[in-house]
NUZA-493036 format. One line per 3 residues: their letters; for each residue x, y, z of N, C-alpha, C. Coordinates in steps of 0.2 Angstrom, whole numbers, plus 5000, padded with zeros to 4 digits. Layout:
N
A	X Y Z X Y Z X Y Z ~ ... $
***
This chain:
180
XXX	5239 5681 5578 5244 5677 5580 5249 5680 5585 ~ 5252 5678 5590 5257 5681 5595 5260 5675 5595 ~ 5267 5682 5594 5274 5679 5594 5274 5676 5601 $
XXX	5281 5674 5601 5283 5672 5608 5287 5677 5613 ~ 5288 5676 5615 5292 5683 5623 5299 5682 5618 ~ 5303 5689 5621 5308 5687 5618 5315 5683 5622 $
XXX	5314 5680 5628 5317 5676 5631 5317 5669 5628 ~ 5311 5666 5625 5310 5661 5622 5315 5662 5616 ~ 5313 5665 5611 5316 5666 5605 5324 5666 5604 $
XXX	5327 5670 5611 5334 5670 5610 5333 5663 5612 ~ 5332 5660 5616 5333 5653 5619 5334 5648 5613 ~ 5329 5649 5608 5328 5646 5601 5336 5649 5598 $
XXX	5337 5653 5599 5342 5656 5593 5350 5653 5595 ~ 5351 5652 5600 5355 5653 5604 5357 5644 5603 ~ 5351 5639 5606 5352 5632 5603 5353 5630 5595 $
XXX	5352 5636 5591 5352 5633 5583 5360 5635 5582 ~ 5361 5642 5587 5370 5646 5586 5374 5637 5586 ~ 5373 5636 5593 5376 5629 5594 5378 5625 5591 $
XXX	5370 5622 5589 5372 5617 5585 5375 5617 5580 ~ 5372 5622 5575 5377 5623 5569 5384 5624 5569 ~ 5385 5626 5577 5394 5626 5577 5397 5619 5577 $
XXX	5391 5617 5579 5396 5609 5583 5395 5604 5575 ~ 5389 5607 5570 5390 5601 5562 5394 5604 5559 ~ 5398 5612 5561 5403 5615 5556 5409 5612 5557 $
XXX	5413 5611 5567 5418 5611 5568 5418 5602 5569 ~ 5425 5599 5564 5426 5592 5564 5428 5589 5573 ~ 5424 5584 5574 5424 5581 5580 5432 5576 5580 $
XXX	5436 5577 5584 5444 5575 5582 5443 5566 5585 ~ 5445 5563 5582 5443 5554 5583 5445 5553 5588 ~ 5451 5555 5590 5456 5554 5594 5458 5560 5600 $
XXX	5457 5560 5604 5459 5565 5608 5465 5562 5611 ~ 5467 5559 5612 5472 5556 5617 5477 5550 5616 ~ 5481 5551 5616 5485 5543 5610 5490 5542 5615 $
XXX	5490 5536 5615 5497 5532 5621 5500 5526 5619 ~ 5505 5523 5620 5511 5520 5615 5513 5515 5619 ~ 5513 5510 5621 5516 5506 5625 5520 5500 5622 $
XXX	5528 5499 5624 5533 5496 5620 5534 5490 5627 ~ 5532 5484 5624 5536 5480 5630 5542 5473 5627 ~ 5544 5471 5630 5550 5464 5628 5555 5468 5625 $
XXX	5558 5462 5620 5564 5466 5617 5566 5471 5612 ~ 5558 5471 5609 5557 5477 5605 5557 5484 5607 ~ 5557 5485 5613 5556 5490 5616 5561 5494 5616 $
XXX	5567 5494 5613 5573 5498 5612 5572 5498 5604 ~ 5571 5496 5601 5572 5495 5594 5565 5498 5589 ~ 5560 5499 5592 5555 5499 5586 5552 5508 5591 $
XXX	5551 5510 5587 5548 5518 5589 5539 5520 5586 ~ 5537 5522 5590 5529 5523 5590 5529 5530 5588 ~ 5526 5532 5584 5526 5539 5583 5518 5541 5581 $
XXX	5516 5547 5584 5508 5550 5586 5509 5551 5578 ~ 5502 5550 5574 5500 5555 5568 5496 5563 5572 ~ 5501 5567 5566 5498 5573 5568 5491 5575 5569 $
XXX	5488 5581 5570 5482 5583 5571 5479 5584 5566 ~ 5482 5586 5560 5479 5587 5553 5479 5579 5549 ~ 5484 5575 5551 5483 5570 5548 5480 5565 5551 $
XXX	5476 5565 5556 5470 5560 5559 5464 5561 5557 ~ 5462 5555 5557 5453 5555 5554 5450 5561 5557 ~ 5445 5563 5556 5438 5566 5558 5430 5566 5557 $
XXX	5428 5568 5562 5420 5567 5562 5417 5573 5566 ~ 5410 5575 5563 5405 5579 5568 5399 5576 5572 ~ 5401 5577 5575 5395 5574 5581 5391 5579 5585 $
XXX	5385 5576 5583 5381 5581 5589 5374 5579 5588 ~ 5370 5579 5593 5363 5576 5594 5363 5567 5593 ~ 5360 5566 5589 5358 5558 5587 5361 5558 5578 $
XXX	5368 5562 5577 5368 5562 5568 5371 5555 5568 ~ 5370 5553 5560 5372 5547 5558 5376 5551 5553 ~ 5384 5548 5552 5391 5550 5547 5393 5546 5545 $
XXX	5399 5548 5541 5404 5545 5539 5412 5548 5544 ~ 5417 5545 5543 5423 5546 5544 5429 5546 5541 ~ 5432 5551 5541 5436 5553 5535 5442 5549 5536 $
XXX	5445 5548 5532 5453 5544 5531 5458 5547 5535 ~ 5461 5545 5538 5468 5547 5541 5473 5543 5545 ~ 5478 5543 5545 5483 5540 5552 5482 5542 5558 $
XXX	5486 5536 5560 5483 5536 5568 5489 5535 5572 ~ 5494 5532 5570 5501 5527 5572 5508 5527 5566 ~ 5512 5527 5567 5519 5526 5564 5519 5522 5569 $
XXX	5523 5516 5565 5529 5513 5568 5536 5511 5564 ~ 5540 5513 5568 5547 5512 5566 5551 5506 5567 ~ 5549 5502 5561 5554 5496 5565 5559 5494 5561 $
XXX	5562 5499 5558 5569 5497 5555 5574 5494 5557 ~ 5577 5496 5563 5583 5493 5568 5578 5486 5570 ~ 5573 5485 5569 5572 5478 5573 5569 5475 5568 $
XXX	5575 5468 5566 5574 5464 5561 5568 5458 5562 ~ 5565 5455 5568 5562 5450 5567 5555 5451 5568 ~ 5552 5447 5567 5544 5450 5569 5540 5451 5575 $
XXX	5537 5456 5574 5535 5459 5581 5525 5459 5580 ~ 5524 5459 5584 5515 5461 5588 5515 5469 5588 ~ 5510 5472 5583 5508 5476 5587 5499 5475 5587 $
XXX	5497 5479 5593 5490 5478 5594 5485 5484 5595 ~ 5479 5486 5591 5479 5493 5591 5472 5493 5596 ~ 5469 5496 5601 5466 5496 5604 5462 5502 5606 $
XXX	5454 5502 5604 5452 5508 5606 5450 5506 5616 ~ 5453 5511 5616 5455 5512 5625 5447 5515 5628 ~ 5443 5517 5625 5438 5519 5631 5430 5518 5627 $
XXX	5430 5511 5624 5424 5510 5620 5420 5510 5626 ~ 5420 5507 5631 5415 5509 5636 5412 5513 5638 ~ 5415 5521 5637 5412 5528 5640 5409 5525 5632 $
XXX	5411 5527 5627 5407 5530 5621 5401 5524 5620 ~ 5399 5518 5622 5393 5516 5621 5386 5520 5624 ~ 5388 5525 5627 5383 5530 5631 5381 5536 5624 $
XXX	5387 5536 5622 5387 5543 5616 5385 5538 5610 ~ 5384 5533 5608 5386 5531 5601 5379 5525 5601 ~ 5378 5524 5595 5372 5516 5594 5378 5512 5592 $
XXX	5379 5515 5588 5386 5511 5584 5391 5515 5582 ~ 5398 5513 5582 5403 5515 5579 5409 5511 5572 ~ 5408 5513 5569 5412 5506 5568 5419 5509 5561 $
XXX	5425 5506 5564 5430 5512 5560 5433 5505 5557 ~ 5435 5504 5549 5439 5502 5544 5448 5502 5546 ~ 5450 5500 5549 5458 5501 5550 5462 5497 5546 $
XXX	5469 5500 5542 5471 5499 5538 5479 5497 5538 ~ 5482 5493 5537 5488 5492 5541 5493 5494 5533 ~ 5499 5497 5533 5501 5501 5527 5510 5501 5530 $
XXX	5513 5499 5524 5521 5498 5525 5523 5504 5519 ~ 5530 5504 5522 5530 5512 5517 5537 5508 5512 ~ 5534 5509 5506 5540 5506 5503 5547 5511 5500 $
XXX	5552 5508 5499 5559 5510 5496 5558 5516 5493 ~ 5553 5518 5488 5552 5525 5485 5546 5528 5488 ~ 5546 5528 5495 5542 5531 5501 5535 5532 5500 $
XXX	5535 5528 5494 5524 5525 5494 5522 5521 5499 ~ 5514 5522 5502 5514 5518 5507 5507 5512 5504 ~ 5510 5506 5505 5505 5501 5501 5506 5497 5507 $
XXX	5499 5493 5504 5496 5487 5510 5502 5482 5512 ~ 5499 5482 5517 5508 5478 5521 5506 5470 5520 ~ 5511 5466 5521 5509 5459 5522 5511 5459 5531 $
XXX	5508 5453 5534 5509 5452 5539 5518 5445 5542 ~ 5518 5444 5545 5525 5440 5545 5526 5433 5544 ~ 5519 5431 5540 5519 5425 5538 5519 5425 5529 $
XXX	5518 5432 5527 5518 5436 5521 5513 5435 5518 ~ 5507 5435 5521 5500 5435 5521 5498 5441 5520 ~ 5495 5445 5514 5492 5454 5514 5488 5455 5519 $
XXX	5489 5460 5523 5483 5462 5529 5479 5463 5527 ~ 5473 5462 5528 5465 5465 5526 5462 5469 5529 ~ 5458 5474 5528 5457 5480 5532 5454 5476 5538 $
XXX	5453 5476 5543 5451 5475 5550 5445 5481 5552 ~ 5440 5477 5555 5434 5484 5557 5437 5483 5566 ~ 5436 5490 5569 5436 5491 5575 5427 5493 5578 $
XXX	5427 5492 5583 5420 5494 5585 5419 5494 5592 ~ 5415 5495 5594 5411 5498 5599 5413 5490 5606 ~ 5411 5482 5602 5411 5478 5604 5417 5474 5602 $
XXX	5420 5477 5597 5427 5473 5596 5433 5478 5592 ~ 5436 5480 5601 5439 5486 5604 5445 5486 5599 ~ 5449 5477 5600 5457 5478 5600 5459 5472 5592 $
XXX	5463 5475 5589 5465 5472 5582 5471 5470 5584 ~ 5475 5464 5583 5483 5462 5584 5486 5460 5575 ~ 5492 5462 5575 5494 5460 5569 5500 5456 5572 $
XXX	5502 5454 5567 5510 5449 5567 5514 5453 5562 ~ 5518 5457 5562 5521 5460 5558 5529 5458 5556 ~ 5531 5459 5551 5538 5455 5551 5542 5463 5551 $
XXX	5548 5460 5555 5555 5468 5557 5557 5472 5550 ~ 5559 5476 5552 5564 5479 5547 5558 5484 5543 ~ 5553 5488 5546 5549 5491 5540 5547 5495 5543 $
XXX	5543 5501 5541 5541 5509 5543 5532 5508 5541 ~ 5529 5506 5546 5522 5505 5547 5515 5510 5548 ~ 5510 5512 5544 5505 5515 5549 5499 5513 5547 $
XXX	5497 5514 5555 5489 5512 5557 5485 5517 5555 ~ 5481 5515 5550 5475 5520 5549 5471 5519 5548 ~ 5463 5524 5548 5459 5522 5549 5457 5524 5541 $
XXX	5453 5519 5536 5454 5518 5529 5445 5522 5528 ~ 5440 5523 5534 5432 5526 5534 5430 5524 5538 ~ 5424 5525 5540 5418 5524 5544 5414 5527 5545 $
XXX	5409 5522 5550 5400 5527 5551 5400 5525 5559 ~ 5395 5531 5559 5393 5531 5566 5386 5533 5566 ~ 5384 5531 5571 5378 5534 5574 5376 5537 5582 $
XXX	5378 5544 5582 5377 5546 5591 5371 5544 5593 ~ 5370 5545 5600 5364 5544 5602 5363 5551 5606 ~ 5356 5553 5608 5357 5560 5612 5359 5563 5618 $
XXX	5363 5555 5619 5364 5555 5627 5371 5562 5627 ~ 5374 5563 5631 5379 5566 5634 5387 5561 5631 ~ 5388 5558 5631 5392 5552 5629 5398 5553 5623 $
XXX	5391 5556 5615 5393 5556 5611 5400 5564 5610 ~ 5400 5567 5618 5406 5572 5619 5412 5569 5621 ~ 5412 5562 5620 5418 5560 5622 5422 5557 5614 $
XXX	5428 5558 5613 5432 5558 5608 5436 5548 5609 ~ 5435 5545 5604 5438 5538 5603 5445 5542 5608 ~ 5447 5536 5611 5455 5536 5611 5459 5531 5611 $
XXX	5468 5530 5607 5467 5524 5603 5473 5523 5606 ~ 5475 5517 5608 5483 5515 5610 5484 5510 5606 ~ 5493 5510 5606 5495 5506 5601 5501 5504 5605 $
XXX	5501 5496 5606 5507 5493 5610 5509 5488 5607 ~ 5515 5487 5607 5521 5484 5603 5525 5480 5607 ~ 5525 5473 5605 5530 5469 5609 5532 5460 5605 $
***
């Protein structure tokens, strides 16, 4: 039997180093987060980024099928503004990621933080409980009706995906959240 050259083999070696780096190292859901306040909210309710340690995660690479871990994605402040407001949560570039992805599909959670600083399911402004809402690939953007006076955040509560092998699946979701 004869081996292979050893140009081949590093080739082989070299692709497995990769890959393995990329199932080790968590794929960030978000790379890029943007905030948009319009009307008269816009003075009164504040949009605050979740940190990098507290955002979902996932590993991407080749054609893998996963889950999505739990995390925030959005604070909203809307203490000083007492009446109800819209906010709208939108994955901004589901279009590149249909290239990378068959499916993506993320669980989002709407969460009010109560007096003793727990954060439970919010109601919406008609006092209706919010129900987990899916985002996806083909139904980008979530709207709430949210009633004033409360400290809010948008999270994603899990999910699955499925890359595809195209090139695509290197682009990271990005998520805006606009308030008005």
């Amino acid at each position: 039997m004869k081996l292979p050259a050893a140009p081949t083999v590093i080739k082989y070696f070299l692709a497995a180093a990769v890959l393995a780096a990329l199932a080790v190292n968590p794929w960030p859901v978000a790379r890029a987060f943007d905030t948009g306040r319009q009307g008269p909210a816009a003075k009164d309710i504040s949009i605050i980024v979740a940190g990098t340690e507290e955002r979902p995660a996932w590993r991407v690479f080749g054609s893998a099928i996963g889950g999505v871990s739990t995390g925030d994605l959005f604070y909203i402040d809307a203490t000083k503004y007492p009446q109800s407001f819209r906010a709208s949560l939108l994955l901004a570039n589901a279009s590149q990621l249909v290239s990378g992805y068959n499916y993506l599909v993320l669980r989002i959670s709407v969460l009010v933080q109560s007096e003793d600083g727990q954060w439970l399911q919010a109601v919406d402004a008609s006092g209706a409980v919010i129900k987990e809402a899916v985002i996806t690939l083909q139904n980008s953007l979530l709207t709430y009706e949210l009633p004033g006076g409360g400290q809010y955040n948008l999270t994603v509560s899990g999910g699955t995906y499925r890359a595809s092998a195209g090139n695509g699946a290197t682009v990271a979701p990005e998520f805006r959240v606009l308030v008005d």
